[in-house]
N, C-alpha and C positions, 0 to 999 in steps of 0.2 A: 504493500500500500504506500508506503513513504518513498519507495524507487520511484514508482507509478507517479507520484504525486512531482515530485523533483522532474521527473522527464519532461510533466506537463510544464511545469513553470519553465524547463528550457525554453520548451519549443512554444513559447506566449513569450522568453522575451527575445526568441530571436526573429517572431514574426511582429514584433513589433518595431524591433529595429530597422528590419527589410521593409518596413511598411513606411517609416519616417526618415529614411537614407542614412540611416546610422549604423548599420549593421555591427556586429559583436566582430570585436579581433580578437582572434585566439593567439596570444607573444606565449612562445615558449622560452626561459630560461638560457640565456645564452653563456656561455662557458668562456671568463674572461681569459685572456690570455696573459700569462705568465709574464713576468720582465726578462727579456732578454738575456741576463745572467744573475743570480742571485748574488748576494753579501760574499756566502763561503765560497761559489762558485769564483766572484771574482778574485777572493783569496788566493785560492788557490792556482789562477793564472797567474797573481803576479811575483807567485812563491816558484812557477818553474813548472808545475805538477801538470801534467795531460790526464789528468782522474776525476771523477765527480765526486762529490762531497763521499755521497754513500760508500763508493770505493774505498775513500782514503780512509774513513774509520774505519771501515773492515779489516782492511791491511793491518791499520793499530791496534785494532780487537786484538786480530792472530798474530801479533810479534811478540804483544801482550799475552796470549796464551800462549806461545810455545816459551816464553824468558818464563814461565807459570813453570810449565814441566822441566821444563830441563835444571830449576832450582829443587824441583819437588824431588827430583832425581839425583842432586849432586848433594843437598844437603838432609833428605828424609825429613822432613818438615815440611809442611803444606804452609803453615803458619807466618814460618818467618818470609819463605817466597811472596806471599801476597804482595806485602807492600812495593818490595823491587821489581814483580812484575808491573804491578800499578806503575811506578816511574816510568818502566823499559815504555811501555804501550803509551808514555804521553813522548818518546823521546822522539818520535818522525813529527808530530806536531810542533816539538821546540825548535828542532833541525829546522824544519821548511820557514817558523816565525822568521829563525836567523837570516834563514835563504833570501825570504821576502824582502826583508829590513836591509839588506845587504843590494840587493838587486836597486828598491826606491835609492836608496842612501848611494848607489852609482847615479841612478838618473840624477839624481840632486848635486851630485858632485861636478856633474857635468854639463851642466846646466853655465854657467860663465862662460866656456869653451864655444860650447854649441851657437849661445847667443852672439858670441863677439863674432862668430861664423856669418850668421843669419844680418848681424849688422856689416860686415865685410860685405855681403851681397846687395844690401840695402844701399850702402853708401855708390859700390860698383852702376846701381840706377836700376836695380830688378827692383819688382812688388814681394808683400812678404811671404804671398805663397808661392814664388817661385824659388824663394829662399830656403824653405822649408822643405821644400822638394830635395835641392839641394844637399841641405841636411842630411836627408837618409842617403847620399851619396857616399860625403865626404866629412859628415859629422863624427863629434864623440863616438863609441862603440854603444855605449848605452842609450845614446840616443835614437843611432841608425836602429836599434832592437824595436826604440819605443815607436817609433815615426814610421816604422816599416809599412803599415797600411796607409799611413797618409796621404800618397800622393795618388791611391785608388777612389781612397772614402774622400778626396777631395775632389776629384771628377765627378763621381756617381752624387755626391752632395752637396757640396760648396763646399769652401776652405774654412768657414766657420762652422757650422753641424761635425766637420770630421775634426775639426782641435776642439769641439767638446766629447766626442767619443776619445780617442785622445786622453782627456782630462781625468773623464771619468777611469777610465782605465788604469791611468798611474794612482788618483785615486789619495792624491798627498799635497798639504797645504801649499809646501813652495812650489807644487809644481800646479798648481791651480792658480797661484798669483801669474806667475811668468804665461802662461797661456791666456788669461786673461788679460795680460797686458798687450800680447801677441794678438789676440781678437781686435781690442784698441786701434792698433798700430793697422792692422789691416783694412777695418771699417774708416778711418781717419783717412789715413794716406800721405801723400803731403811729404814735407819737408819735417814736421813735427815728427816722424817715423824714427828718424837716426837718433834725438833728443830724448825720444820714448825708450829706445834700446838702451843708450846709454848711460841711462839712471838706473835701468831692469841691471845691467852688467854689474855694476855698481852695488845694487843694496841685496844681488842673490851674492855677490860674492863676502859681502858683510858676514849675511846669515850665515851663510855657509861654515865662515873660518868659526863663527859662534858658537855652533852645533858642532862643529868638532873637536872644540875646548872643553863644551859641556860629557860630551861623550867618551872623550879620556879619562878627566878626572874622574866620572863614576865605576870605568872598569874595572879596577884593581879590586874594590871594595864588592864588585860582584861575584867574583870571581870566588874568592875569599867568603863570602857569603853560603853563594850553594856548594861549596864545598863542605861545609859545617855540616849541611843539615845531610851530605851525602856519606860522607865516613862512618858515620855512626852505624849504618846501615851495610855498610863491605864490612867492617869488622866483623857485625851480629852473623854476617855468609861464611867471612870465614872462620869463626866461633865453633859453626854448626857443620863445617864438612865431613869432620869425622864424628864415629861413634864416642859418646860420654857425657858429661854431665850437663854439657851446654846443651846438646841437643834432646835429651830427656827431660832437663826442663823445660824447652819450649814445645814439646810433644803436648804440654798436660795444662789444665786450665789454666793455672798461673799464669805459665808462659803467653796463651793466646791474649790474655786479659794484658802482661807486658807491653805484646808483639802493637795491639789498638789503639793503648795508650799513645804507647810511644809512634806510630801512625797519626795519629792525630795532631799530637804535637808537630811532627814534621810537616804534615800539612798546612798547620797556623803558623808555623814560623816561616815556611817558606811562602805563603800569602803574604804575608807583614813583611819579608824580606823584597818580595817582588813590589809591592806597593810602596815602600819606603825606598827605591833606590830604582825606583821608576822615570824615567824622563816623560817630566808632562809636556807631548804631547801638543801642538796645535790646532785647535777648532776649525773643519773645514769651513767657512764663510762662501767659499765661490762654487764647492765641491755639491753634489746631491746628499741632501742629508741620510739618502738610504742607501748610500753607495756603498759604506761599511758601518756594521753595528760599532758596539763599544767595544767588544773584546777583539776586535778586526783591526784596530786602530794602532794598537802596538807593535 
């Protein structure tokens, strides 16, 4: 009776629509389309990696389970392996950070080089995409890597659209200022172009020497840091290789109850270690704010 009834009022209000030129549209659901590369996606292009996200943990799952067994094997302790495997399985994720950190920090290095480049062409009387072009000829090494599609994506879009894909891709404050002042220099034109550059030469190279004072003096003290919280833990492996007292205490509650404590602790100290001898960081202002989360950022 109530199907029945529903049917009816369909079909009264579609003949009344058809009857007053309004007919009923049936919109199905359309399935938005995805961003072109995600957060960890772009991560992990600019870390080197040809893998998708889900890969790459996989991978760290199972390094992290076989550093599991072959501890659970050399020391007879399930216990004490946990925590070292835990470490092993984040160590391709600290590796590629470094990778990443290492690859930007060339672009960035090389960013005065490139530009005195791109002004050397300007000043010769080329525009600044034709300079750019250039670039990926006879540019820095890091640069020719980064610019390598630019002189396609600047056919197929204009030379502005591809130095924001570009942008987004390096995906790093200084290199989001110098690109924006590049966009500048190319919408303007002119005579102001060479004056534009070489203020740009100028204050990346400032930053530059900045960031590399800052980034010395905190190394030693890092170094020295995760070293601390790493020792304690090859000792407690190698305590446990052979048969005897060390390894039969940590067979037995006690020990597990140790093995978590002391897990725990290693974890907040080395949170508080990474956060207290952290370089803060610039706020992308020019960059997409969803272009990398916060933990992308380091």
């Amino acid at each position: 009776m109530l199907l029945a009834s529903v049917c009816i009022g369909v079909a009264c209000a579609c003949a009344a629509g058809f009857a007053t030129g309004h007919p009923p549209v049936i919109r199905f659901p359309v399935r938005r389309s995805r961003a072109a590369i995600s957060s960890r996606q772009l991560w992990l292009q600019q870390a080197g990696v040809a893998l998708t996200p889900r890969q790459f943990w996989a991978g760290s799952f199972g390094v992290g389970l076989f550093a599991f067994t072959v501890l659970v094997v050399a020391t007879g302790t399930p216990t004490v392996a946990v925590v070292p495997a835990i470490a092993i399985a984040g160590m391709p994720r600290a590796f590629f950070a470094r990778r990443r950190s290492s690859r930007l920090a060339a672009v960035q290095e090389a960013w005065p080089d490139g530009l005195r480049d791109i002004l050397a062409s300007v000043s010769a009387g080329r525009p600044v995409t034709h300079a750019l072009n250039s670039l990926v000829d006879s540019g820095p090494e890091p640069l020719r890597v980064a610019f390598a599609r630019f002189p396609l994506l600047a056919r197929m879009l204009g030379t502005v659209p591809a130095l924001e894909i570009i942008k987004e891709e390096l995906a790093n404050p200084s290199s989001d200022r110098v690109i924006e002042v590049l966009i500048l220099a190319h919408e303007r034109g002119g005579r102001i172009v060479k004056d534009i550059l070489e203020d740009l030469v100028a204050s990346t190279t400032r930053d530059l020497k900045v960031q590399q004072e800052i980034a010395t003096d905190g190394l030693e003290m890092q170094i020295n840091a995760r070293a601390v919280v790493c020792l304690p833990w090859l000792v407690l492996l190698a305590l446990t290789f052979s048969d005897g007292p060390f390894r039969d205490f940590y067979r037995s509650q006690a020990g597990l109850l140790v093995v978590l404590v002391g897990g725990a602790m290693s974890a907040f100290g080395y949170t508080l270690i990474s956060r207290l001898g952290r370089n803060l960081t610039e706020d992308r202002v020019f960059g997409s704010a969803a272009a990398l989360g916060p933990a992308d950022a380091r």
